[in-house]
One Martini backbone bead per residue (centre of mass of N, CA, C, O) as a GRO file, in nm:
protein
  442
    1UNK     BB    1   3.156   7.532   1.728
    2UNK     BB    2   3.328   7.751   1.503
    3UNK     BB    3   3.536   8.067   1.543
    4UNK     BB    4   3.661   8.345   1.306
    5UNK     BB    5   3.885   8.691   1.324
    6UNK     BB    6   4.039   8.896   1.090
    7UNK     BB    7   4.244   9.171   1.149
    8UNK     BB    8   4.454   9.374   0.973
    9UNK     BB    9   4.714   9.436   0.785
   10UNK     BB   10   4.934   9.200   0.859
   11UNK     BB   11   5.222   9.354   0.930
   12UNK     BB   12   5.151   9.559   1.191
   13UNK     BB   13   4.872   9.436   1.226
   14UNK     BB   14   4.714   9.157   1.446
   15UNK     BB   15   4.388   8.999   1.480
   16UNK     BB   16   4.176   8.804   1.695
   17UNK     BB   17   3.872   8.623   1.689
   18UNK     BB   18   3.757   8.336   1.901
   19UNK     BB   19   3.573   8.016   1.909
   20UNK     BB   20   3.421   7.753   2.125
   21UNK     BB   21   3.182   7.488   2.093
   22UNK     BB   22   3.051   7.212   2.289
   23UNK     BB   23   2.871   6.917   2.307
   24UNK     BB   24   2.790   6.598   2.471
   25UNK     BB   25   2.645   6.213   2.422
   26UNK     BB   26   2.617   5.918   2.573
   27UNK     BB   27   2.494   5.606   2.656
   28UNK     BB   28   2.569   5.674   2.941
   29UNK     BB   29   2.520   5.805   3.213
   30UNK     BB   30   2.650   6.120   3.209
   31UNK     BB   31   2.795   6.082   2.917
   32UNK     BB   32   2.918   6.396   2.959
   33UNK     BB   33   3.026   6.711   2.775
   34UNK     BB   34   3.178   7.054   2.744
   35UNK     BB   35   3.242   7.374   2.575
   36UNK     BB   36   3.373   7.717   2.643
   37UNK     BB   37   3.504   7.967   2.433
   38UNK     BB   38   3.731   8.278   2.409
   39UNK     BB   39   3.899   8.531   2.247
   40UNK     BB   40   4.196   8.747   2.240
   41UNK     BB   41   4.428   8.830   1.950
   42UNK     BB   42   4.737   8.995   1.919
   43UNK     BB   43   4.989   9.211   1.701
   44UNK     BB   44   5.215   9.524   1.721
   45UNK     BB   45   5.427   9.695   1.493
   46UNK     BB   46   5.655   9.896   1.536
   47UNK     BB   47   5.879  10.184   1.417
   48UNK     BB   48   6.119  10.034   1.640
   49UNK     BB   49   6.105   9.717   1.637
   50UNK     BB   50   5.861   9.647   1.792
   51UNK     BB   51   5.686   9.380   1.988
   52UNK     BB   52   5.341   9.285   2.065
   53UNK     BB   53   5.207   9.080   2.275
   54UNK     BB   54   4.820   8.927   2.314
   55UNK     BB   55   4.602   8.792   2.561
   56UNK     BB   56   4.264   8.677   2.578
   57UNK     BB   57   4.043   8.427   2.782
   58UNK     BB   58   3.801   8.176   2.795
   59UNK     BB   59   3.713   7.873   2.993
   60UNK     BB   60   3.469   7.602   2.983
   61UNK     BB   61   3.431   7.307   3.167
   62UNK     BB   62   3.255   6.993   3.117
   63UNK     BB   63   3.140   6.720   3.340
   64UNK     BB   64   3.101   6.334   3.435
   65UNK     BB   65   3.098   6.141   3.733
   66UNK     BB   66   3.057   5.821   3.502
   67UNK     BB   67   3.261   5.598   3.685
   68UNK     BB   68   3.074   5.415   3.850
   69UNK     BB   69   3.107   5.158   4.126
   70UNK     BB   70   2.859   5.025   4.082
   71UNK     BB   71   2.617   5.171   3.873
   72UNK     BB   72   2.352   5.120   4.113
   73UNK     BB   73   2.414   5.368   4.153
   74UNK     BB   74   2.319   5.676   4.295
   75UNK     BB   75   2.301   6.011   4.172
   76UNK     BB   76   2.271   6.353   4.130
   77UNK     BB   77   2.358   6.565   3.922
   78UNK     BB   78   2.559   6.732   4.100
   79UNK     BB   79   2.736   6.521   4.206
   80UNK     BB   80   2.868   6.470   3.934
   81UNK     BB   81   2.938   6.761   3.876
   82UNK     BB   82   3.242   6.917   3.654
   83UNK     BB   83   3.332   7.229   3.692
   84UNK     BB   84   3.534   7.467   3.482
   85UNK     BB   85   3.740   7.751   3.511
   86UNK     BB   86   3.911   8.038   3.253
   87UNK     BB   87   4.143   8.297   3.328
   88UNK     BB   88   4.345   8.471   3.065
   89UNK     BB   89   4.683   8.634   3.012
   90UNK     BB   90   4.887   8.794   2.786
   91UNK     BB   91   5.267   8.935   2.765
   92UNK     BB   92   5.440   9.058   2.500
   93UNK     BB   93   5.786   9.167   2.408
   94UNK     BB   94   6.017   9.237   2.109
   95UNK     BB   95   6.313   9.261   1.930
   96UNK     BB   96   6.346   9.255   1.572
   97UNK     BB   97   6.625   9.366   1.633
   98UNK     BB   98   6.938   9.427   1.727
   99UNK     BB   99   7.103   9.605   1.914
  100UNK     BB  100   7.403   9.722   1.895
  101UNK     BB  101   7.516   9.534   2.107
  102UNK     BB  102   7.325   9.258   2.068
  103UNK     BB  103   7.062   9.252   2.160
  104UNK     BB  104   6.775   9.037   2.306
  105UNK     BB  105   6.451   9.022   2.368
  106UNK     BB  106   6.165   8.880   2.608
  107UNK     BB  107   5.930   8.987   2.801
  108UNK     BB  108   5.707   8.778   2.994
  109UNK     BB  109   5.337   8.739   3.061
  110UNK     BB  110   5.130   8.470   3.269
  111UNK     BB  111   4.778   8.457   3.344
  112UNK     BB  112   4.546   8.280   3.588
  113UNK     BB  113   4.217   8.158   3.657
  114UNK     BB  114   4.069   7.898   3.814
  115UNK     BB  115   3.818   7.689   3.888
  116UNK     BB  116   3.552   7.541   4.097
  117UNK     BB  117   3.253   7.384   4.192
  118UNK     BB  118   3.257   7.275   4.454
  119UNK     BB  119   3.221   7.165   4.801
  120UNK     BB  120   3.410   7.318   4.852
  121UNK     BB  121   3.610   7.569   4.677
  122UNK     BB  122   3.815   7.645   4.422
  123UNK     BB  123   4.126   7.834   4.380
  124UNK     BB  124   4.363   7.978   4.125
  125UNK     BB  125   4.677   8.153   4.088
  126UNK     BB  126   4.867   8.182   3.785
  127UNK     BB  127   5.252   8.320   3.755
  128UNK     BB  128   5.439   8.364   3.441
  129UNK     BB  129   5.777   8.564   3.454
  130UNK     BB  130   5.987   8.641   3.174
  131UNK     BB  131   6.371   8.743   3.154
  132UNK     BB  132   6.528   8.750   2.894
  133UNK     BB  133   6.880   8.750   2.748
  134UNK     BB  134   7.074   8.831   2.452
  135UNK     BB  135   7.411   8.797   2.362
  136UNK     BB  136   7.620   8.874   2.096
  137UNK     BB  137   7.937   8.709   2.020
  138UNK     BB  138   7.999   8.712   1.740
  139UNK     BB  139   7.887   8.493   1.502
  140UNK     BB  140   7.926   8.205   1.753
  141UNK     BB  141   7.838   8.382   1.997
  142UNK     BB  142   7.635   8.348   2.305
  143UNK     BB  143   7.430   8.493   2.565
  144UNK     BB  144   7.220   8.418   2.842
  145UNK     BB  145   6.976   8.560   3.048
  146UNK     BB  146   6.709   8.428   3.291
  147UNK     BB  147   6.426   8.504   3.439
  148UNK     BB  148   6.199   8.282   3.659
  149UNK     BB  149   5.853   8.336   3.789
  150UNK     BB  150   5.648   8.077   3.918
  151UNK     BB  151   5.286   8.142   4.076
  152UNK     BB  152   5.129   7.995   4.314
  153UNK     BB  153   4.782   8.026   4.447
  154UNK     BB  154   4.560   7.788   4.676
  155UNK     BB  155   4.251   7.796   4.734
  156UNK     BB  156   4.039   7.646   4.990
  157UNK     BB  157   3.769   7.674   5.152
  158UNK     BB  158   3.841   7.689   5.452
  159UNK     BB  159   4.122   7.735   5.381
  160UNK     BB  160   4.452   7.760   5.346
  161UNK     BB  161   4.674   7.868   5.184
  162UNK     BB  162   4.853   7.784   4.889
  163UNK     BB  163   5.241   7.781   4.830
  164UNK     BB  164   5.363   7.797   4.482
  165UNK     BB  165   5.711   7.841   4.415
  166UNK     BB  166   5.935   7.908   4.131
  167UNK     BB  167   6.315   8.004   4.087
  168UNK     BB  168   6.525   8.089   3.779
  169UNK     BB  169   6.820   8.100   3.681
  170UNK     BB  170   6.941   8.135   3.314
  171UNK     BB  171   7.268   8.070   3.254
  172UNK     BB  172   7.415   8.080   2.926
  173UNK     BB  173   7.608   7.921   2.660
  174UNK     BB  174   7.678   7.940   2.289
  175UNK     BB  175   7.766   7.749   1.972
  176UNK     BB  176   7.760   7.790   1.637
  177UNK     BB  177   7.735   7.642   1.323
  178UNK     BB  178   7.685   7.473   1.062
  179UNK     BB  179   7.751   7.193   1.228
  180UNK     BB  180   7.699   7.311   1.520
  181UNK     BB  181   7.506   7.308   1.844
  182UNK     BB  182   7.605   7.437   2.154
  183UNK     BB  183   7.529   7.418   2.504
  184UNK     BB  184   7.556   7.582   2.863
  185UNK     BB  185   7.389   7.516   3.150
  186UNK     BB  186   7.360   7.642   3.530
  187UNK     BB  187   7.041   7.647   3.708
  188UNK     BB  188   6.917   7.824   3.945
  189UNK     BB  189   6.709   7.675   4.188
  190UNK     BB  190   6.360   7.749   4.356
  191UNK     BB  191   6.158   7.523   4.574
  192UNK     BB  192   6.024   7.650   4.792
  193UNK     BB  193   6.361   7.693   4.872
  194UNK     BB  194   6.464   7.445   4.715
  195UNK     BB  195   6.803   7.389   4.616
  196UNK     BB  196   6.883   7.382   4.252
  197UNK     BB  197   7.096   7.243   3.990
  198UNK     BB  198   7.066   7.282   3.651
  199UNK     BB  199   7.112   7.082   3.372
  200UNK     BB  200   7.197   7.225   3.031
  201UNK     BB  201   7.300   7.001   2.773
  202UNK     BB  202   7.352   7.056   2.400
  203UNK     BB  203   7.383   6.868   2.117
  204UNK     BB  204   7.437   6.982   1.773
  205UNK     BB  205   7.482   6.783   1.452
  206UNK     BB  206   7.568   6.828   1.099
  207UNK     BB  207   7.535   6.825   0.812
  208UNK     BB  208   7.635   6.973   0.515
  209UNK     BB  209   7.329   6.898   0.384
  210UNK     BB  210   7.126   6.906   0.669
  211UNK     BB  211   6.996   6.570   0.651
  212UNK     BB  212   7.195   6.534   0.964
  213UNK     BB  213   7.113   6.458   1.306
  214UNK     BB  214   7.318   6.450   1.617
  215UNK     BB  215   7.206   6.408   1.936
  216UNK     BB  216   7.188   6.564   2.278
  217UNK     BB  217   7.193   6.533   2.622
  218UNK     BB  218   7.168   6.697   2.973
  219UNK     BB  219   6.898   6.790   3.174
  220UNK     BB  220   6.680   7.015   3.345
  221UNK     BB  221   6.351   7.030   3.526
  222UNK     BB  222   6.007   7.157   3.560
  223UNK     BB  223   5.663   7.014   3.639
  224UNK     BB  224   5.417   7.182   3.771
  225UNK     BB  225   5.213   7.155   4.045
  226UNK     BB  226   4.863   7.288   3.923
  227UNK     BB  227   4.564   7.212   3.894
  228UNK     BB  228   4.518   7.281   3.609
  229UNK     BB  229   4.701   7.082   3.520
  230UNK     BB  230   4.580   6.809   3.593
  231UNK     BB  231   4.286   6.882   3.469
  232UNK     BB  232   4.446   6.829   3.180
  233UNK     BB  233   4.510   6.540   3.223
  234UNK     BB  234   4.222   6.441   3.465
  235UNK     BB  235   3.900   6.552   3.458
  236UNK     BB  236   3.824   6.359   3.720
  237UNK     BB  237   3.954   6.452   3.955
  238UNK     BB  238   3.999   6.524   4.272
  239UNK     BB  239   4.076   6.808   4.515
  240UNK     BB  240   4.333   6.904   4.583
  241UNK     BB  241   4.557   6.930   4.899
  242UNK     BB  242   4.790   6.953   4.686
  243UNK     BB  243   5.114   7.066   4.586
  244UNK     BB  244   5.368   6.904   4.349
  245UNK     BB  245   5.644   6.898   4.193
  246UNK     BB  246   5.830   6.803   3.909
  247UNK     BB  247   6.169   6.676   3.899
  248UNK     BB  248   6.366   6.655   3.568
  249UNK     BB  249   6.617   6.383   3.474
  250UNK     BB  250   6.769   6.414   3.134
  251UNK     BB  251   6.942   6.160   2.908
  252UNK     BB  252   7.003   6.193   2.547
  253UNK     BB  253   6.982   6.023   2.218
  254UNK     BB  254   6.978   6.136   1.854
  255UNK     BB  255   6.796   6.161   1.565
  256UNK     BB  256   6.774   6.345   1.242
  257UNK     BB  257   6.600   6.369   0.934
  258UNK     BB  258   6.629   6.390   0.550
  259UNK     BB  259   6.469   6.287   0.208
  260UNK     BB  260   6.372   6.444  -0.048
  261UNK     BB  261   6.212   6.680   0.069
  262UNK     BB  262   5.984   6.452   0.182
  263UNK     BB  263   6.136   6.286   0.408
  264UNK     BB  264   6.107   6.169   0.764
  265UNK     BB  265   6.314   6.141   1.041
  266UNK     BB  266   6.325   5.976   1.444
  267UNK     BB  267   6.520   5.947   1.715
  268UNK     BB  268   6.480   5.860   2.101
  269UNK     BB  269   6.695   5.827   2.381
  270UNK     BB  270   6.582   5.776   2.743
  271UNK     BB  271   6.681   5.896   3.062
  272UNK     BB  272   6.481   5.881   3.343
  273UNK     BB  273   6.414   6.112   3.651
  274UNK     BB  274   6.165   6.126   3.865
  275UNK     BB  275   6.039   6.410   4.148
  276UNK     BB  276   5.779   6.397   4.200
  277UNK     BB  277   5.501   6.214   4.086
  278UNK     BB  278   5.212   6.189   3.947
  279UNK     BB  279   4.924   5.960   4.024
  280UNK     BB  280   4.668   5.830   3.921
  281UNK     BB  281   4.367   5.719   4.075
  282UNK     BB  282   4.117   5.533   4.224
  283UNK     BB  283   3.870   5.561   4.457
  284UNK     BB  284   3.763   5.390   4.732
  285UNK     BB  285   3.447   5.416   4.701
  286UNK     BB  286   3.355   5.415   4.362
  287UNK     BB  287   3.617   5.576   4.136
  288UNK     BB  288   3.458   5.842   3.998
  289UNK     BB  289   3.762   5.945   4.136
  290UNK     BB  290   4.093   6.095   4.137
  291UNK     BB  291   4.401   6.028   4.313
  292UNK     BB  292   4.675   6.156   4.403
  293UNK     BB  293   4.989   5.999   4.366
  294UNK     BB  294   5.333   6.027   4.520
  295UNK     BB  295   5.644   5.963   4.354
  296UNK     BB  296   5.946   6.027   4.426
  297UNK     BB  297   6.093   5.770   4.275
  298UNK     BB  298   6.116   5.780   3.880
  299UNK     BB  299   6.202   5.531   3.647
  300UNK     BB  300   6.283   5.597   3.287
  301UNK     BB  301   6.244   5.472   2.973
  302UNK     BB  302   6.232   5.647   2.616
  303UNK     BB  303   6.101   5.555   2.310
  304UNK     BB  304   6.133   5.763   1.981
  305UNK     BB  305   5.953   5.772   1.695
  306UNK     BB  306   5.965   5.849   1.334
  307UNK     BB  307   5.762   5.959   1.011
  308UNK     BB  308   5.748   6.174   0.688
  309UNK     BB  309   5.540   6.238   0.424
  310UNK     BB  310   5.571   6.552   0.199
  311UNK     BB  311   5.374   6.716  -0.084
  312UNK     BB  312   5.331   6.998   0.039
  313UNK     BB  313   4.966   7.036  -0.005
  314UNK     BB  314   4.886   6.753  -0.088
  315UNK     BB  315   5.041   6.593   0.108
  316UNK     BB  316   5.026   6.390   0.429
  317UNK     BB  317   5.245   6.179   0.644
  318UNK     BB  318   5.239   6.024   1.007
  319UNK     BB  319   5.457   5.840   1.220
  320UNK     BB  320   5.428   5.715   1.579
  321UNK     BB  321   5.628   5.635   1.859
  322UNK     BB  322   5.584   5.498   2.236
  323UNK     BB  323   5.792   5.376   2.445
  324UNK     BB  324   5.741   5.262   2.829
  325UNK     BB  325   5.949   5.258   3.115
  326UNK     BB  326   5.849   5.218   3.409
  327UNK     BB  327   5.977   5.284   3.787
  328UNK     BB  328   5.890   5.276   4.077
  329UNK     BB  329   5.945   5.257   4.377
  330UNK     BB  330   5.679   5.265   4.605
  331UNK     BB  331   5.489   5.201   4.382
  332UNK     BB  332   5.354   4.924   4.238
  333UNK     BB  333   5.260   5.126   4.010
  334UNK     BB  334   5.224   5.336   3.696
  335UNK     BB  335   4.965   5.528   3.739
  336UNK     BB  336   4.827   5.644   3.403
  337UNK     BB  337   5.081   5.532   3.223
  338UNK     BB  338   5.158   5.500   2.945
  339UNK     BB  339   5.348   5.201   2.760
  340UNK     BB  340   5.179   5.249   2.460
  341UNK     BB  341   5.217   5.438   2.152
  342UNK     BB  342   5.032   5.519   1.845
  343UNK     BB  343   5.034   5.737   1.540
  344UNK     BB  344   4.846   5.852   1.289
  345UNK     BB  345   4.834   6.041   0.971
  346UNK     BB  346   4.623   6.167   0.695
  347UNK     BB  347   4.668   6.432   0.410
  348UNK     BB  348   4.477   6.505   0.141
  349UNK     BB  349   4.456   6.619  -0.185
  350UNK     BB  350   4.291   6.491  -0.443
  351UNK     BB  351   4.176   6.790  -0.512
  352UNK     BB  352   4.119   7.111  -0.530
  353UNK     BB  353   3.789   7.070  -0.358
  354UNK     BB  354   3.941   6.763  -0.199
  355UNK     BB  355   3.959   6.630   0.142
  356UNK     BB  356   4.143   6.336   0.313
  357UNK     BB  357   4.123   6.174   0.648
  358UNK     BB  358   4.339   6.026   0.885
  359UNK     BB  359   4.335   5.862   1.188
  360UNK     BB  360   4.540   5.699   1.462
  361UNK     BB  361   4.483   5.477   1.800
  362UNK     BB  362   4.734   5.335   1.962
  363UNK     BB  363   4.748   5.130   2.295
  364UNK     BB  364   4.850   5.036   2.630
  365UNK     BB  365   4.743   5.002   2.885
  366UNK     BB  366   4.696   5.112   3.226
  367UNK     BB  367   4.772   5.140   3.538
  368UNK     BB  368   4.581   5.017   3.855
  369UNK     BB  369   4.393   5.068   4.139
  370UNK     BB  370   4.141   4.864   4.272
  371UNK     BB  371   3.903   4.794   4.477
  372UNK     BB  372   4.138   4.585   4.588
  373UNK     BB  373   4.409   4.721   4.631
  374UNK     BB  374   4.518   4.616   4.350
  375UNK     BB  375   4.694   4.614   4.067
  376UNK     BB  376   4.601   4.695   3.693
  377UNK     BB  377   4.566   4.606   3.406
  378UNK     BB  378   4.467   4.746   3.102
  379UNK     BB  379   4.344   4.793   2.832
  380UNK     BB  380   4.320   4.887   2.551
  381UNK     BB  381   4.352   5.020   2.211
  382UNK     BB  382   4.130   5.165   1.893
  383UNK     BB  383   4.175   5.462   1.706
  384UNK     BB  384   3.938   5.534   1.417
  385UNK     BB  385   3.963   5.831   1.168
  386UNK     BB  386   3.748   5.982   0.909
  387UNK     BB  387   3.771   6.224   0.623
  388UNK     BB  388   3.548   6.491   0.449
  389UNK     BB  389   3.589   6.731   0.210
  390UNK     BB  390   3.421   7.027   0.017
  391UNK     BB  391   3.340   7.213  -0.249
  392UNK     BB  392   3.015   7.400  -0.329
  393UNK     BB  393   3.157   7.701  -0.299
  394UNK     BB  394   3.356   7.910  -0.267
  395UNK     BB  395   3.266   7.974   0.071
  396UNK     BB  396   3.181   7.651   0.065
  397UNK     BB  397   3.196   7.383   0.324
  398UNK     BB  398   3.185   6.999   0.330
  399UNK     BB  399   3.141   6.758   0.609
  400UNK     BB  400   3.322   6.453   0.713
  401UNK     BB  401   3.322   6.224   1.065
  402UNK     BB  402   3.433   5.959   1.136
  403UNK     BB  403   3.455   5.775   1.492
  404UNK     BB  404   3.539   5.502   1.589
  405UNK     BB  405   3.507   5.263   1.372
  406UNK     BB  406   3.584   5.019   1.601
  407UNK     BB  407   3.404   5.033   1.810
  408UNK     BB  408   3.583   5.125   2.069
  409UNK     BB  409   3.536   5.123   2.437
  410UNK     BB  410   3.759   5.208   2.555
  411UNK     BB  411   4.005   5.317   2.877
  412UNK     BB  412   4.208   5.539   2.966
  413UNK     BB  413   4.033   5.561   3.225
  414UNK     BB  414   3.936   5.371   3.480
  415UNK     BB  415   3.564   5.343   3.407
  416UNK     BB  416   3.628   5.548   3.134
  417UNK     BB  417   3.474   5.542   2.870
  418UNK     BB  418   3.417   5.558   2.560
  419UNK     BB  419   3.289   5.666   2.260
  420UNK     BB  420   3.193   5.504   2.017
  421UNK     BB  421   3.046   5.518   1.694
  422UNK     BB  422   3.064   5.840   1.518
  423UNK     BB  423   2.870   6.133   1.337
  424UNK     BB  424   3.007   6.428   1.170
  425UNK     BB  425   2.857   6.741   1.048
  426UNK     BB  426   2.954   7.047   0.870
  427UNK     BB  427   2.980   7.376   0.774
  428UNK     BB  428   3.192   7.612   0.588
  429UNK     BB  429   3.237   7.977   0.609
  430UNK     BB  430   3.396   8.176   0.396
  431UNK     BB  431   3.504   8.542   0.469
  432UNK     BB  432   3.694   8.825   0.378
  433UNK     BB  433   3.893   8.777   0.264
  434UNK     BB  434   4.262   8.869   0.340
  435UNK     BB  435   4.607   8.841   0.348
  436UNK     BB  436   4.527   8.546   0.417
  437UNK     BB  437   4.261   8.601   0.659
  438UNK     BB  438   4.008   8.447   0.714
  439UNK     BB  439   3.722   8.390   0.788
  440UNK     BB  440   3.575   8.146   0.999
  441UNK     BB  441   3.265   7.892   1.028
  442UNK     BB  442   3.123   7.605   1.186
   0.00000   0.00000   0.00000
């Protein structure tokens, strides 16, 4: 079920209430999740041109570790049951016109509190405050200064708290024209004290009918290693001991384009490498929860590519490839890192009140760490899905979707299957529409 309500005159306040919640159940024991949120977002314009911009959330998210191997093993509810909480909000101001001086500005804070089921449990709080500010030079330069503190605290009860904590401050240069858009940040940044210097340097080129831009650049940057972030890439891991940052630099090339307003593509070439990369595994005594390996020294080759095809709002069709070519130095392979995705998507107005869609997901399998402690490679997958929508009155729209056509229970998390070929159907009711802004329930 999803719910949303919006209110606010649509121009200077607009205020958003939204819902989101659903259960599953497969056919193996356990295998079964759920889904809590709620959620309050607003944004308000001064007649002094700021704009105040905020989001409060809750979420709750509930899993059940039922990859255990070998099956016949016993195990009750609790002992497999793994929920999340979380709480956040966001805060930020911004002006919508620059001043006499030429500054614009958007200090921003982001806090989260999340949390699990454990015994002994754990809590984490999450603090990311941004202070960007940016001075235009002339037409053509601009000059920006922003101070970021990423703040996390880590605790397992009845142990000493983890403090994880990045601060980068990036002074950069830019330089825009018709035809060239160029960059140049040279950002010093504190690793839980230890310091580097991050390079970020960007360049695009466009041709002057602004149909083809050839890219490049030379990044560093950081992905914070956070509980939070973990459970949202592999909601099955066991609870960790430990938080570590992954610094990450990367050198690219490539373009992208478009042809009659209608066709895009896209492609790029990465060479890439990452410093304390988490790789997950399953663990050894029956699989059915994953432990972070730590690869400090892993580099990566990453070819994408895309295309897409786009007719106003009645058709749209896109597809895109991701092959990725992982080298750890010290673990034996990049478990749980795909080596190859293909994803496409259509989404079609058949006619005024008819909408059919279809989404496609092939990939390549990740390596696993098997019972045996030795690496292995896993089958792949193709996850293909379908629907259509109806308007059978003004206010009321109903839905069919089936998913995993090829019934095919793929395992993307070695030992966790997925649901077979299922069939999801449901009506959707908008009412009050105003300024473009429907309430929505299905």
């Amino acid at each position: 079920m999803q719910a949303g309500f919006s209110f606010g005159d649509g121009k200077n306040t607009l205020f958003n209430v939204f819902g989101d919640g659903y259960s599953s159940k497969g056919n193996l024991p356990y295998q079964k999740n759920s889904l809590a949120a709620v959620g309050l977002s607003g944004i308000v314009r001064t007649r002094s041109d700021l704009e105040w911009k905020g989001k409060l959330g809750f979420r709750g998210d509930g899993y059940y570790l039922y990859g255990f191997r070998p099956d016949t093993l016993k195990f009750n509810k609790e002992q497999l049951q793994q929920n999340f909480l979380t709480f956040e909000g966001d805060l930020a101001l911004r002006n919508m016109t620059p001043t006499e001086f030429g500054l614009t500005y958007n200090p921003n804070i982001h806090v989260a509190v999340f949390s699990d089921n454990h015994n002994p449990s754990a809590t984490e709080e999450n603090t990311v405050l941004n202070l960007p500010l940016q001075k235009t030079i002339g037409e053509n330069f601009a000059f920006t200064l922003g101070f970021t503190g990423d703040i996390t605290n880590y605790h397992i009860a009845t142990q000493p708290a983890i403090q994880n904590n990045i601060y980068t401050v990036s002074p950069a240069l830019t330089y825009k024209n018709n035809n060239l858009n160029f960059k140049a940040e040279l950002a010093p940044s504190w690793n839980n004290g230890d310091f580097k210097l991050l390079p970020n340097l960007l360049a695009n080129v466009t041709t002057n009918d602004k149909q083809f831009t050839f890219e490049a650049g030379y990044v560093g940057y950081y992905q914070k290693g956070t509980y939070q972030r973990y459970e949202s890439i592999n909601p099955w891991l066991a609870q960790p001991t430990s938080l570590i940052n992954t610094r990450v630099q990367e050198g690219f090339g490539g373009f992208r384009g478009s042809m009659n307003n209608h066709f895009s593509y896209a492609a790029r070439l990465s060479f890439v490498q990452y410093w304390n990369m988490p790789l997950f595994a399953n663990d050894s005594l029956d699989g059915k929860s994953f432990v972070i390996l730590n690869e400090t020294n892993l580099k990566a080759v990453l070819i994408h590519g895309e295309i897409g095809y786009t007719q106003g709002e009645l058709f749209t069709a896109k597809a895109s490839i991701n092959i990725n070519n992982y080298s750890p130095k010290y673990q034996p392979r990049a478990y749980g890192l795909l080596p190859f995705e293909f994803n496409a998507d259509l989404r079609w107005q058949i006619m005024k009140d008819l909408w059919i869609k279809g989404d496609l997901w092939l990939f390549d399998g990740a390596p696993y760490l098997g019972a045996d402690k030795q690496p292995h490679s896993s089958a792949g997958g193709a996850d293909l899905s379908a629907g259509i929508e109806f308007r059978i009155a003004r206010q009321v729209n109903l839905w069919l979707q089936m998913n995993n056509l090829f019934n095919d229970t793929y395992q993307r998390w070695n030992q966790y299957q997925v649901y077979g070929f299922n069939i999801l159907g449901g009506i959707i009711f908008s009412f009050g529409q105003k300024n473009g802004q429907p309430g929505r329930t299905e």
